[in-house]
C-alpha positions in Angstrom: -11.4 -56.0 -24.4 -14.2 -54.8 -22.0 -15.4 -51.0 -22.5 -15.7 -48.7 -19.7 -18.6 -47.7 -18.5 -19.1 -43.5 -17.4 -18.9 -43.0 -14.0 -22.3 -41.3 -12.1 -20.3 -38.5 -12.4 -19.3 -38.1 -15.8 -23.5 -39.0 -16.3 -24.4 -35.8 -14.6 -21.5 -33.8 -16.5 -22.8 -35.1 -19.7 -26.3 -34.2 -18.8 -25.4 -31.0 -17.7 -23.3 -30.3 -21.2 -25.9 -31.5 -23.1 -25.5 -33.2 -26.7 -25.9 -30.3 -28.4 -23.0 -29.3 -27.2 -20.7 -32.3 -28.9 -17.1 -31.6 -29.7 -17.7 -32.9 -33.2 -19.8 -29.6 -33.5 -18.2 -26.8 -32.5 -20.1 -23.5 -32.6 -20.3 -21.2 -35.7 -21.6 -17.6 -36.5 -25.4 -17.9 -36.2 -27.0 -16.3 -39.1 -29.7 -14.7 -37.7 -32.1 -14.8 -40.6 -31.1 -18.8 -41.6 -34.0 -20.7 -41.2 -34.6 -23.4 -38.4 -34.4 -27.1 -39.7 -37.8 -29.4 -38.5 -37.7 -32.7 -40.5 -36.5 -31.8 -44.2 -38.4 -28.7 -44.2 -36.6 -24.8 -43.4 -38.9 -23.0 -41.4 -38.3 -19.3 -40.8 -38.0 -18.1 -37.3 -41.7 -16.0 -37.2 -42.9 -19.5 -38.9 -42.1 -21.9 -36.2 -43.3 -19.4 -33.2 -46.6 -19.2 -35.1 -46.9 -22.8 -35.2 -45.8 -23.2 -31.6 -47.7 -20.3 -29.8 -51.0 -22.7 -29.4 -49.1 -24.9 -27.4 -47.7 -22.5 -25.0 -49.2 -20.1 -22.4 -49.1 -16.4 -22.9 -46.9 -16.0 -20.2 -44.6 -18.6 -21.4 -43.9 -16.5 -24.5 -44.2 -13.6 -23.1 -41.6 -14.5 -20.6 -39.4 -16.2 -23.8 -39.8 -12.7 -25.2 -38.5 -10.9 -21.9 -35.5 -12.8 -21.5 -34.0 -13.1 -24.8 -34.5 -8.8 -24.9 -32.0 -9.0 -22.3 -29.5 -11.7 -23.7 -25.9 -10.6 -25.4 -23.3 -12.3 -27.0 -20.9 -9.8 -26.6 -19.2 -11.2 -23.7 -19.1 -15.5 -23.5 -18.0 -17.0 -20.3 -15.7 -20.0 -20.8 -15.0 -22.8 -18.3 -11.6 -24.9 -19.0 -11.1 -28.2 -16.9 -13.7 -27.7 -14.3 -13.9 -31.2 -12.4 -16.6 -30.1 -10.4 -20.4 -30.7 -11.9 -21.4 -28.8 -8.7 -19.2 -25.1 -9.6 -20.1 -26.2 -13.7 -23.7 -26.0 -12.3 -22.9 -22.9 -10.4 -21.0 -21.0 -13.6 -24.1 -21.9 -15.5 -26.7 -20.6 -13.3 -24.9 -17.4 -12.9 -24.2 -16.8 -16.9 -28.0 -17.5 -17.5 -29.3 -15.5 -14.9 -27.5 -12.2 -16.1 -28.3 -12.5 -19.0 -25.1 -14.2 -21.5 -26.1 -16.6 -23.9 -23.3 -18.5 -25.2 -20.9 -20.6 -22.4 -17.9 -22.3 -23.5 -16.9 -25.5 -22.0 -13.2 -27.1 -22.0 -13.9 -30.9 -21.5 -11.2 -32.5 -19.0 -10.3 -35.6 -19.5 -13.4 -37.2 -18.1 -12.3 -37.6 -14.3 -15.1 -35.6 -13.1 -16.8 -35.0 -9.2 -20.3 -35.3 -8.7 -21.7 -32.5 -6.3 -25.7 -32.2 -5.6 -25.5 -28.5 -6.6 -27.7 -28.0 -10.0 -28.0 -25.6 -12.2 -32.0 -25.3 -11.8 -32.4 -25.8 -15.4 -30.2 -22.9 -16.6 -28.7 -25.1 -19.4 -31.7 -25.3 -21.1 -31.6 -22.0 -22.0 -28.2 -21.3 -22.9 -26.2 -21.9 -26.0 -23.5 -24.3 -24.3 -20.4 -25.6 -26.5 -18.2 -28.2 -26.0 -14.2 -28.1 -26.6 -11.4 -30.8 -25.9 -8.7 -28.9 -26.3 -8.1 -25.2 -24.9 -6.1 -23.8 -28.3 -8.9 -24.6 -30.4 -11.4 -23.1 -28.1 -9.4 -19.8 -27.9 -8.7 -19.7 -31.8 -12.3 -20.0 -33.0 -13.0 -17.3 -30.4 -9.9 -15.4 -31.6 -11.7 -15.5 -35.2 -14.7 -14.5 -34.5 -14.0 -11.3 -33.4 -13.3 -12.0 -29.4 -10.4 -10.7 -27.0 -9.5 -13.0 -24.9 -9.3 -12.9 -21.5 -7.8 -15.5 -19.0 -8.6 -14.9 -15.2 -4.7 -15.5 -13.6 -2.2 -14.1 -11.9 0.8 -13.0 -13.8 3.1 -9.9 -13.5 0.8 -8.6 -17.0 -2.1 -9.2 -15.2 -4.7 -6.2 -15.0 -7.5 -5.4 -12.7 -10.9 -6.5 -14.3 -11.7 -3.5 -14.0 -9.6 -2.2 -16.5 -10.8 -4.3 -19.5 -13.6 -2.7 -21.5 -16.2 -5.3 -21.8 -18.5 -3.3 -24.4 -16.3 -4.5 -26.9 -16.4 -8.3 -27.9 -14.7 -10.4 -25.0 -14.4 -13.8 -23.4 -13.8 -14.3 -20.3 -12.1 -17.6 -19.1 -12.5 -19.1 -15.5 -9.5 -22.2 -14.8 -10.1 -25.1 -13.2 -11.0 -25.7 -9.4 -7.0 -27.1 -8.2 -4.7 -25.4 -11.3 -6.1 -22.4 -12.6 -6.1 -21.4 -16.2 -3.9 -23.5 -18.3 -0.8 -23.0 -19.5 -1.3 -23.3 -22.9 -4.5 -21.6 -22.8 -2.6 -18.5 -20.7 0.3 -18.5 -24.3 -2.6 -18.1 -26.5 -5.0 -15.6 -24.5 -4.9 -12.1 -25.1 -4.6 -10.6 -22.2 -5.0 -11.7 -18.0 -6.8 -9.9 -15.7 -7.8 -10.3 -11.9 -10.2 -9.4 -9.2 -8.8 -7.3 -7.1 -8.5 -9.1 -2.9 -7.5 -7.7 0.3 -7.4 -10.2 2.4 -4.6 -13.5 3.3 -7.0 -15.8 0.7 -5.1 -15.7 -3.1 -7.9 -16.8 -4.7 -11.7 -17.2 -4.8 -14.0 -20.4 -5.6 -14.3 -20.7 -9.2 -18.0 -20.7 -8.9 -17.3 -17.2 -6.8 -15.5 -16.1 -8.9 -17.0 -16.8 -11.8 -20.4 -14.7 -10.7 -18.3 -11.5 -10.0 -16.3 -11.5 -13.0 -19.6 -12.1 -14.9 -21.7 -9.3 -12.9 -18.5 -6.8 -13.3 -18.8 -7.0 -16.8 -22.8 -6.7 -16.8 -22.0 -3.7 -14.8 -19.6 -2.3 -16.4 -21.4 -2.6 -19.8 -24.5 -0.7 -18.4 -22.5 2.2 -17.0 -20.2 2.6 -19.8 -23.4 2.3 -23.1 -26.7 2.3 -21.0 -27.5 -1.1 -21.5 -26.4 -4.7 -21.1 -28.8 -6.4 -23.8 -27.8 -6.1 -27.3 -29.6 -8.4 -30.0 -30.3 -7.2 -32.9 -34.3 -7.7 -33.4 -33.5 -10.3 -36.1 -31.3 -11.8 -33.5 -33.6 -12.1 -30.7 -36.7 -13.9 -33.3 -34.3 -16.4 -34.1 -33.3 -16.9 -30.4 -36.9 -16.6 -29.6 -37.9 -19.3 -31.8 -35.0 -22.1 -30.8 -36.0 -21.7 -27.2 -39.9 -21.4 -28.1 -38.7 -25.1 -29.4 -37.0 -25.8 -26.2 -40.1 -25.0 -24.2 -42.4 -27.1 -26.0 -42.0 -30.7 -25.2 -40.9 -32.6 -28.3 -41.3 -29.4 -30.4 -39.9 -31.0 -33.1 -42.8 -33.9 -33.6 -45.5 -31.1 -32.8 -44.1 -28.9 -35.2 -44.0 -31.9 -38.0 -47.3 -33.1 -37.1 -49.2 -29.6 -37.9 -47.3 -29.1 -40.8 -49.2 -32.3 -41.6 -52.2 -31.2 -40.5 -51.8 -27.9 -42.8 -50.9 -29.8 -45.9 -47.4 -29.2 -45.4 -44.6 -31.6 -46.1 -42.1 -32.0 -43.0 
């Protein structure tokens, strides 16, 4: 029987997704102080910057430095059935560029729509994690610590406004025809809105994707001063995966100095 072959569009899903982001993998606690794996060697976070610093400008990591002060994983975006690769692109850009590090993604079923929109590389710095069912998604969220949030209309539904976003949340955007599912809607916490005055009942999920995302940034900087909140152990380790990002094939440079020091790799 003849396989099927991915359509363009499922291609630039995929790419935006990224294979780190596998559904046979789904994301765990980071401990912050576990050492990064290069070949069969553990090397701790300070360890691998050292060794990658040479090969990176002073601005570079300098810049890595800035960013991840300003990361949190206190509030994670999630995205369930979005179609579009254009409004996945859109989602992605916005939760980089204030400052979230983790994105959830629930996969559809794999009819996807190309759109030229891109996300301008924002996937490469972001934690993305792929999901193929919604339950699961919201469970592992669930026991982590997270209050979950669907963005839907219902007679329970609050103003986002109301929800207190210094205190561990996820916020989940529907896809771009149905909304938020109903299974995922049974097994959320709680559903909220953003608030509209005019005769349109709903925004763009791209749209509204960026103003849930900046209420909350908002909202977290008037309610506890800041938006940011890493731990300094945290933000090495981030520093150090995305210091590995930045350096093209990190992961041979890394095991050819360790060679080069008498190190095994």
């Amino acid at each position: 029987m003849p396989t099927s072959t991915p359509s363009d569009a499922q291609k630039a899903m995929y790419r935006l997704i990224g294979p780190d982001a596998s559904p046979d993998h789904p994301p765990r606690p980071e401990n912050p102080l576990a050492p990064l794996k290069v070949g069969n060697r553990a090397l701790s976070p300070e360890h691998v910057i050292e060794l990658l610093t040479p090969f990176m400008s002073d601005s570079r990591l300098q810049g890595i430095r800035n960013v991840v002060a300003g990361r949190t994983r206190t509030v994670v975006p999630v995205i369930e059935g979005i179609v579009n690769t254009g409004n996945v692109s859109a989602v992605m850009r916005s939760t980089e560029a204030m400052g979230y590090q983790d994105l959830h993604v629930i996969a559809t079923d794999g009819r996807y729509k190309h759109s030229e929109r891109t996300a301008k590389g924002a996937q490469r710095w972001l934690d993305v994690h792929q999901w193929e069912d919604s339950v699961s998604c919201v469970e592992h969220l669930q026991d982590r610590g997270y209050r979950v949030a669907a963005m839907y209309l219902d007679d329970k539904a609050v103003p986002i406004e109301s929800v207190d976003f210094t205190t561990p949340t996820a916020l989940v955007f529907g896809n771009e025809r149905d909304g938020v599912s109903e299974s995922l809607r049974a097994a959320a916490d709680l559903s909220c809105v953003i608030p509209m005055s005019g005769f349109t009942e709903s925004f763009n999920i791209s749209v509204a994707a960026a103003i849930g995302l900046y209420h909350a940034r908002r909202h977290r900087i008037e309610r506890q001063g800041h938006h940011a909140d890493l731990s300094e152990a945290e933000q090495t380790r981030l520093v150090a995966r995305l210091c590995m990002r930045s350096v093209t094939k990190a992961e041979s440079v890394l095991k050819r100095v360790l060679r080069e020091q008498g190190e095994t790799s």
